[in-house]
N, C-alpha and C positions, 0 to 999 in steps of 0.2 A: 274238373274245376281247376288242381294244381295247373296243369297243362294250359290250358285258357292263359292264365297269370302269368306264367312262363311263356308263354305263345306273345301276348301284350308287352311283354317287358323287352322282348328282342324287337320286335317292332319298335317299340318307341324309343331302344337305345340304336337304333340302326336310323334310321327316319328321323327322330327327333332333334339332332346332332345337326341334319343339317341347314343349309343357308340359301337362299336361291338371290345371285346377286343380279339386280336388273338394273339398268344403267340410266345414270341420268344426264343431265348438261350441265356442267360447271366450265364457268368461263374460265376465257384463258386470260392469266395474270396478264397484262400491258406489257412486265416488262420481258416476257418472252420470247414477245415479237417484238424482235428484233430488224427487220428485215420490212422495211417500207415500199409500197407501189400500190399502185391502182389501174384497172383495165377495164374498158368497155366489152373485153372480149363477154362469149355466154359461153357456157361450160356446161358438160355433163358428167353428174358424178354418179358413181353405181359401186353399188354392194357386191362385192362378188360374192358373195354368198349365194345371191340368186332369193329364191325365196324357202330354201330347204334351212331348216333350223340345225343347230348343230352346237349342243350341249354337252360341254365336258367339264370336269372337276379343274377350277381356276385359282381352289384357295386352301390351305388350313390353317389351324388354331391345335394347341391340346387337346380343344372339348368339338368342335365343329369344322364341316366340311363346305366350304362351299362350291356352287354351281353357277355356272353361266349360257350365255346361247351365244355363241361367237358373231353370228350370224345378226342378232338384235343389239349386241356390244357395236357392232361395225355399223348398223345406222345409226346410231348414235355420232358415233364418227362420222359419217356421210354429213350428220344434221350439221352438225360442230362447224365443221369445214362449208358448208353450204351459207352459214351464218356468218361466218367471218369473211368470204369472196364475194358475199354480198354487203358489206362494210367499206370494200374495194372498190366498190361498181360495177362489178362484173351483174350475171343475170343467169343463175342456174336454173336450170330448165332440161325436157329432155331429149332436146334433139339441137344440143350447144355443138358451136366453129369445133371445142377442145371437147375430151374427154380424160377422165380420172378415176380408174378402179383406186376403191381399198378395200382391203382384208384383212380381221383383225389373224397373224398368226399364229400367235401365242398370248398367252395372259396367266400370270400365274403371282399368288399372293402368297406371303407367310407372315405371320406373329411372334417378334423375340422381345421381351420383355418389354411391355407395354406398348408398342410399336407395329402395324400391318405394314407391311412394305408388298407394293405391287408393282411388278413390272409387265411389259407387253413387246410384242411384238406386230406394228401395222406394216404389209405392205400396201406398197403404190405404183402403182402401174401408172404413164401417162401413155396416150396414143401414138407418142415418137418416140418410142420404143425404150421411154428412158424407163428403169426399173428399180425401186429401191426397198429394201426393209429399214424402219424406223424401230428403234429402241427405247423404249423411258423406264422410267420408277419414279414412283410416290411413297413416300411414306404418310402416314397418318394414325391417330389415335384409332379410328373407326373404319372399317375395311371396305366401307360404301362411298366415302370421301377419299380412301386410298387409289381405289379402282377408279373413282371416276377423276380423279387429278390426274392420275397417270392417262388415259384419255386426252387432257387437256394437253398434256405437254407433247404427247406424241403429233399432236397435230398442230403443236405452233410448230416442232421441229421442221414438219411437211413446210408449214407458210416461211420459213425460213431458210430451206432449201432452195439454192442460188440453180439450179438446171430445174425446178419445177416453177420457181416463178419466173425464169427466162420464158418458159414456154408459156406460161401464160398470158405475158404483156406482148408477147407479138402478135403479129397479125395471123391472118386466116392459117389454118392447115392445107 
């Protein structure tokens, strides 16, 4: 019986601790975007993920660990970005003129004194070989508003990038 108790108690100090962060959509503040245009272009944008899931530890606290899916953080992006090119006029779809990988490459949170700060790391592949990593951080009270701001701004950064929206408002590939 001690054993059972002691068996329960690592479990639940191992397991219990942690956090599984799933990503949601929080718009991008206005004044982010910075960077005005609109395109009839149709676009295709893809996960590079693929569809293989890929969870690793993106956060801590004193008391908790959290986890993520890189792979379900980046359609989230994909959505983000799909919603705001359709704001543009464009028409994403999957067999768009243009194409646009993202991957999230890193993501990773900490908590100092009242405060989660997360940063990320998204790449962006476009089809003319342009290639970039995007950097942000959020801070926030709650580490599921930290993650998902930083999100947000990594991908006004994208719509504010001068060689990705060139490539978008021209004509055909």
């Amino acid at each position: 019986m001690k054993k059972l108790v002691v068996l329960l108690a690592m479990v639940s100090l191992l397991f219990g601790c942690a956090r599984i962060y799933r990503p949601g959509i929080y718009p991008i503040p206005k004044e982010l975007l910075t960077t005005k245009f609109t395109s009839k272009s149709t676009v295709t944008l893809i996960n590079d993920y693929g569809e293989k899931s890929y969870n690793i530890c993106i956060g801590a606290t004193e008391t908790y660990t959290f986890y993520g899916d890189l792979r379900q953080i980046t359609e989230v992006s994909v959505t983000l970005l799909s919603e705001e090119l359709t704001k543009r006029g464009m028409i994403v779809r999957t067999d768009g003129d243009k194409t646009i990988r993202l991957k999230i490459r890193n993501m990773f949170g900490v908590y100092h004194i009242g405060i989660f700060r997360a940063s990320m790391v998204l790449r962006v592949a476009v089809a003319n070989g342009y290639l970039r990593d995007f950097f942000e951080t959020n801070s926030s009270w709650n580490y599921q508003r930290s993650f998902d701001g930083a999100i947000s701004k990594v991908i006004a950064a994208v719509l504010n990038d001068e060689n990705i929206v060139k490539y978008l408002i021209q004509g055909r590939e």
